[in-house]
N, C-alpha and C positions, 0 to 999 in steps of 0.2 A: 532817052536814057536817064537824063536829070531827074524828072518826075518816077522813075521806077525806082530808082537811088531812095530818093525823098519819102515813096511810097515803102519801100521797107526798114526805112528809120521811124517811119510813122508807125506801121505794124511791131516792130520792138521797141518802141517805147510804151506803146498802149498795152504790151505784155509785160511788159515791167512793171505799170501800174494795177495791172491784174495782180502781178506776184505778190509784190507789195501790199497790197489787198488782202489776199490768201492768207499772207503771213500774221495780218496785224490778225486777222481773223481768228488766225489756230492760235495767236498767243493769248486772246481774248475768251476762248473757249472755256467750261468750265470745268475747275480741275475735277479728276479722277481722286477720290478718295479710297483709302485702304487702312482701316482700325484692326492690327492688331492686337489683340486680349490676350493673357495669358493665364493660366493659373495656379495661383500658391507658388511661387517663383520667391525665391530669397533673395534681401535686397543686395545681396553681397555676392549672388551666385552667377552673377555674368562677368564676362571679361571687361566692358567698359564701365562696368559698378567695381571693376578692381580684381576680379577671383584669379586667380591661379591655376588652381585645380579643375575648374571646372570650364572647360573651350567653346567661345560663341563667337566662330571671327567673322560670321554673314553678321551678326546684330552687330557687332559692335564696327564696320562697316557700316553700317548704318546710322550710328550714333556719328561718326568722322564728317557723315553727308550732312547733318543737320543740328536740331539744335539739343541740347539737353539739360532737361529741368532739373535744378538739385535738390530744389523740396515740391516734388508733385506729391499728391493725396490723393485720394479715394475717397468715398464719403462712408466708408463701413468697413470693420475689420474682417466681413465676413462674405463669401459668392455671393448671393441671393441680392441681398440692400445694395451692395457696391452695384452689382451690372443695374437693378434699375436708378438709381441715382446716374449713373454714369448715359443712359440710354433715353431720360426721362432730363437731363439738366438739371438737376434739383432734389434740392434734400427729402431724399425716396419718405424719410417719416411723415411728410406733409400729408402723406396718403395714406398710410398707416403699412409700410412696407418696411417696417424695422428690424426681423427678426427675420436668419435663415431661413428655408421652405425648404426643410426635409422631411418627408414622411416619415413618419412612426417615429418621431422625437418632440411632439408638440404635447401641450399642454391639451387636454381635450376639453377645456371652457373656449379654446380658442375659437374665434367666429366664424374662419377657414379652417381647412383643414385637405388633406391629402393635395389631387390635382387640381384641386379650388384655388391653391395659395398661391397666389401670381400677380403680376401686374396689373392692377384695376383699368380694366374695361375704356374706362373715359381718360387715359393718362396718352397723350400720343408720345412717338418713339423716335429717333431717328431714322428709322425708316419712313415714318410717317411725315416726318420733315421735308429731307431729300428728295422726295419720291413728287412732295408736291411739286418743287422745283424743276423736274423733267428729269431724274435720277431713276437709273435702272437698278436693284438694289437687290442684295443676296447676306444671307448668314449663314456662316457654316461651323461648325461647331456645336460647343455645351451653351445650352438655352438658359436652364434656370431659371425660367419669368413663367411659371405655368404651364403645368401639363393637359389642359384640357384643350380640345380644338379650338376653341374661342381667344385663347391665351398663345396659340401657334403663331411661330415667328410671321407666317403667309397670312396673316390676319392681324399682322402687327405692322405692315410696311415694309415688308419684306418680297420681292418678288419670286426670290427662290429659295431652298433651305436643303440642305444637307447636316446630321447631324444626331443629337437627341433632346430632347425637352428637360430632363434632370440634372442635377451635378454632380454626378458621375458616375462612369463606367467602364467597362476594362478595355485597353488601348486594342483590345482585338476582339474577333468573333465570337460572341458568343456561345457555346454547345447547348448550353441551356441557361433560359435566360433566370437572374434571380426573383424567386415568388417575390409577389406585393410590388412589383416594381416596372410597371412599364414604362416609366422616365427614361428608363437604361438602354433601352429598345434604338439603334438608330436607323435613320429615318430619311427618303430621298425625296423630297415634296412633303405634301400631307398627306399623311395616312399608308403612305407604302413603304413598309419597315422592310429592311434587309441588313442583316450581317456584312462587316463590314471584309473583301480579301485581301484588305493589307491595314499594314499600324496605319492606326487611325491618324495620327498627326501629320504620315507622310499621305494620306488621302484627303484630309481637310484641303491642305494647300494644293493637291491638284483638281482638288473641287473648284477653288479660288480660281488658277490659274486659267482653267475651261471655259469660267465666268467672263475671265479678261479677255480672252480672244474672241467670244463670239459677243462682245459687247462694246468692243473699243473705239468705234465711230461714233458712239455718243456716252456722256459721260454717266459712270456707274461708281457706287459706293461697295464697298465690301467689307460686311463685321466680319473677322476671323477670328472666331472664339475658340480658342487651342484649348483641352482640358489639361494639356500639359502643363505643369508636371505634378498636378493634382491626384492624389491615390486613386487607382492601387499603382502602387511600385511596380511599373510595365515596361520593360527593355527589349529591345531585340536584342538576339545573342552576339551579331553584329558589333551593334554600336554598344553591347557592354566591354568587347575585348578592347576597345581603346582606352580602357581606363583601368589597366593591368596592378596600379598601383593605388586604387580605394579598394574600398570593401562596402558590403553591406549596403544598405542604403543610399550611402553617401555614393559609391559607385551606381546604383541606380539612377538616383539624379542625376547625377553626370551622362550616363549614357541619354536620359529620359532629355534633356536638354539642348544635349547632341542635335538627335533628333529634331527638335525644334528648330535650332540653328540653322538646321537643311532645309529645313520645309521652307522658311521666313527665306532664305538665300533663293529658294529656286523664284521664290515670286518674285524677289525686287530684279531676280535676273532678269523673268520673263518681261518687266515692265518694262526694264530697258532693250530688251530685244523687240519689244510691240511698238519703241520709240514715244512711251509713255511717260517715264521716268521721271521728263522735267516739270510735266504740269501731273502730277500726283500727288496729291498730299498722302505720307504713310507717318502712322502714327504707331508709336511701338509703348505698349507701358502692361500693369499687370493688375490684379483682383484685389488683391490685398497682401497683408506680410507672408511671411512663409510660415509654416505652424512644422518648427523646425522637429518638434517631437515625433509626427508625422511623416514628414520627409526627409528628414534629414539638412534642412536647407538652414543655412545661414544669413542671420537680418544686420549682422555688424556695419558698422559701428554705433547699431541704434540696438536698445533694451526693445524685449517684448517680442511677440507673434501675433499671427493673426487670431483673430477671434479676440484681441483688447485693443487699447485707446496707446497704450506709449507705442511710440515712433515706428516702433519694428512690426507692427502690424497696420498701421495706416499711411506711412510712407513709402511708396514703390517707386523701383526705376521706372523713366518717362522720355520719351522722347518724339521727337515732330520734324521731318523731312518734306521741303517744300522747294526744289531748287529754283523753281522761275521768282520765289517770294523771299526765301529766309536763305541767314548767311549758312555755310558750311562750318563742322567742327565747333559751333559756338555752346553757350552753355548762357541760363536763365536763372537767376537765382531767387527771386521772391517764390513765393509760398502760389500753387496753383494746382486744381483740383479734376478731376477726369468728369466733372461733372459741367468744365469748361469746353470741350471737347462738342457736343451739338452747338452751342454759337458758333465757337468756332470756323465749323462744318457749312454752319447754316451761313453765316456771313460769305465764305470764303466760294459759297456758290454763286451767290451774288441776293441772297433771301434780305429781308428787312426785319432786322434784330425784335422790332419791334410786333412781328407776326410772332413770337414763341411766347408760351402761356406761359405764369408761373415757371420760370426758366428762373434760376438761381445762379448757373453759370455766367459767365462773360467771351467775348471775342479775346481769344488769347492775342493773336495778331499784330494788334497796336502794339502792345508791352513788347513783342519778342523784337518787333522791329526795332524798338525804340522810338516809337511817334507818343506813347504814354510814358512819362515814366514813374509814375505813382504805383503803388501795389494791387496788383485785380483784386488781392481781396483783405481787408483789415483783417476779418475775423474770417475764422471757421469753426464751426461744429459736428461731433460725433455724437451718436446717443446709441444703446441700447439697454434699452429696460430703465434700471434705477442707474447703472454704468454710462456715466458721459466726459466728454471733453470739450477745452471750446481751445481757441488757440485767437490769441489778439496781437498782430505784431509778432515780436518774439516771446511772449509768455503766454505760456501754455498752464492749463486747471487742467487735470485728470480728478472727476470725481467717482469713486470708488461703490462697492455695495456691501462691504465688510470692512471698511478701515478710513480714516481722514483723507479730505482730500489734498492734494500734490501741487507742487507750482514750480513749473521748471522756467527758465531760461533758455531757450533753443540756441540764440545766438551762440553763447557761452557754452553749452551745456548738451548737444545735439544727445546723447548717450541717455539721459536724464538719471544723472547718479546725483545730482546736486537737488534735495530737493528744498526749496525756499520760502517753504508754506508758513513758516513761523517767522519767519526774518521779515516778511511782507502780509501781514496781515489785512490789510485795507486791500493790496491786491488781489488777496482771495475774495473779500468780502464784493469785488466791485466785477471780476470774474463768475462768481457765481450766480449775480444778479443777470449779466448779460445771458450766461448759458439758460436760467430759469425763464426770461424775458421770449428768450427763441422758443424754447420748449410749451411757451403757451400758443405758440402758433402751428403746433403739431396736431396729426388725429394721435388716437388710441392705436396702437397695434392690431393689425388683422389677425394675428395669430402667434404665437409666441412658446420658446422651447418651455420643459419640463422644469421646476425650477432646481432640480440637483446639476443639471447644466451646467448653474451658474458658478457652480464650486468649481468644475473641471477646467473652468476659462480662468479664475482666478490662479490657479493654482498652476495652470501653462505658463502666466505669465509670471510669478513669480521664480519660478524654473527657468526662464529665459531674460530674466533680469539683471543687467549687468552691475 
């Protein structure tokens, strides 16, 4: 009777140490990542960026869960440079990836042209990252890195795709599609276009979502590239009655956001219903500023839109949820770029920083924990064409292609109504050398707009100047 006793304290202990096992195991697993993308989102237009008027209580739950950056960046004011900057870790100009890729607006000296204009061939991606790592990997959404099959997300390290290769197209089926434009076309794999039958933004996410269950035994990344709330102005009749009190536009975004809020809610539900949630990294941030003439969106309390260099078109909301790793509710205040986001990723799988090429980005990681606490990055830079900016610390050069250049103070001055370009003269002079110093380690542009272009961007921003 003693030895039967003894014999089943022996058999639950040895199960105990199994558990134990099991557990350290599953905490040891690597996380689940999930990059939320947005498009042309205004910095001002969600609820935990401050809006009012406009309702996101799934994101802004999300921001409550983790951490949020108050000066994240993009590395382009524009779709095209920002996703490969942001996909490639590094400043997309290295490779001559400077200028939008929209068909029939380019300059035709340019060296690309149409579904040629993409992400060069030898640049790997984050899917090509993860994927090395034992990552099962999916995009769904607006591509924008090249329309020809070579340039397809399933040729980029992607194992699956839903979506379309251009930037953009109407949030529903088309009847017929627009001439000159198969970019518009979406797309379920390679090469088998179908119409989509439903708004597309609540189909991305149940693309995602499909992705999570039949892949959640082992660990999977998911881009979710929303073209929301990127033109054309597309609502359901639905989600426009909830907002009985805008008009116009401004109530298009709102419904168009709506929308988004659902889609990005059902996922983080689904992850916590799959018992995924704690080992997930979800990252939530956007393209660039909002091109508030376009959509109506609001960049306050930052001057400028997308498509220029001050605030309102290179600083977007940003956010990072990581519960088994980062505090809740917290908030990051140094200066950090979506172009940080592959280290990140790459580290946070368990990758060695030192396998990524020409990475420009950093492991955000350390800083959020607080095991760094220096700045990830002294400097940063923007460029398009003769228009750039560099930011060192908290002064910021804005140089122009029709007027002096600018010298703000961020600390001071986040808005840039102050400009100090005469009052600091050595700091221009010692700014400008830095930004020209970077600028020699760039290619040439593959391809580059028309140059009456350049008036329309100048002239946006000074319309949205505060």
């Amino acid at each position: 009777m003693m030895m039967k006793i003894l014999s089943i304290k022996t058999v639950l202990f040895i199960l105990s140490i199994f558990s134990c096992t099991a557990t350290l195991g599953q905490s040891k697993k690597k996380p689940n990542i999930v990059l939320i993308f947005t498009d042309d989102g205004g910095y001002a237009d969600f609820g935990f960026q401050g809006s009012k008027e406009i309702k996101t209580p799934e994101i802004d739950k999300l921001a409550k869960q983790g951490v949020k950056f108050t000066q994240g960046y993009v590395t382009a004011s524009v779709c095209g440079p920002s996703r490969a900057g942001l996909i490639t870790g590094q400043y997309q100009q290295k490779f001559g990836y400077e200028e939008n890729n929209v068909p029939g607006y380019m300059s035709p000296s340019s060296k690309l042209l149409g579904e040629d204009m993409g992400l060069p061939l030898d640049q790997k991606t984050m899917g090509d990252y993860l994927k090395s790592l034992g990552y099962k990997t999916a995009f769904y959404g607006k591509w924008h890195l090249g329309g020809t099959d070579e340039h397809h997300p399933m040729n980029r390290g992607f194992d699956e795709f839903y979506g379309f290769r251009g930037g953009d197209r109407s949030y529903f089926a088309y009847q017929q599609l627009p001439k000159n434009h198969p970019d518009k076309k979406m797309e379920n794999g390679l090469g088998n276009f179908e119409e989509p039958a439903t708004y597309a933004t609540d189909l991305f996410a149940e693309k995602a979502i499909d992705f999570m269950e039949r892949n959640q035994e082992e660990p999977f990344f998911i881009f979710l590239s929303y073209n929301a709330v990127h033109t054309p102005m597309e609502a359901t009749e639905e989600d426009l009655k909830r907002f009985p009190k805008l008009e116009g536009k401004r109530q298009e975004l709102a419904a168009m956001t709506w929308a988004l809020d659902r889609a990005c809610g059902k996922l983080l539900d689904k992850l916590e219903d799959l018992g995924l949630d704690e080992n997930t990294i979800v990252v939530f941030t956007n393209d660039n500023g909002g091109p508030s003439d376009k959509n109506a969106s609001i960049n306050t309390p930052l001057s400028g839109t997308k498509s220029n260099h001050l605030e309102g078109g290179i600083r977007v909301p940003y956010l990072i949820k990581w519960p088994e790793q980062l505090k809740k509710n917290a908030s990051y205040d140094y200066p950090v770029s979506t172009f940080d986001l592959l280290p990140t990723f790459y580290a946070a799988a368990g990758g060695d920083l030192n396998d990524l090429e020409n990475v420009d980005g950093v492991d955000l990681l350390p800083f959020v924990k607080g095991e760094n606490t220096e700045r990830p990055h002294q400097t940063l830079f923007w460029k398009k064409e003769t228009r750039a900016a560099v930011r060192d610390g908290d002064w910021k050069l804005i140089r122009y292609s029709d007027r002096p250049a600018e010298l703000y103070n961020l600390a001071d001055d986040i808005s840039e109504k102050n400009n100090l370009a005469l009052d600091y003269p050595e700091k221009v002079k010692v700014l400008f050398k830095k930004l020209y110093e970077w600028e020699l380690t760039l290619e040439r542009p593959l391809w580059q707009l028309k140059r009456s272009f350049e008036k329309y961007d100048n002239d946006r921003m000074d319309n949205y100047k505060l």
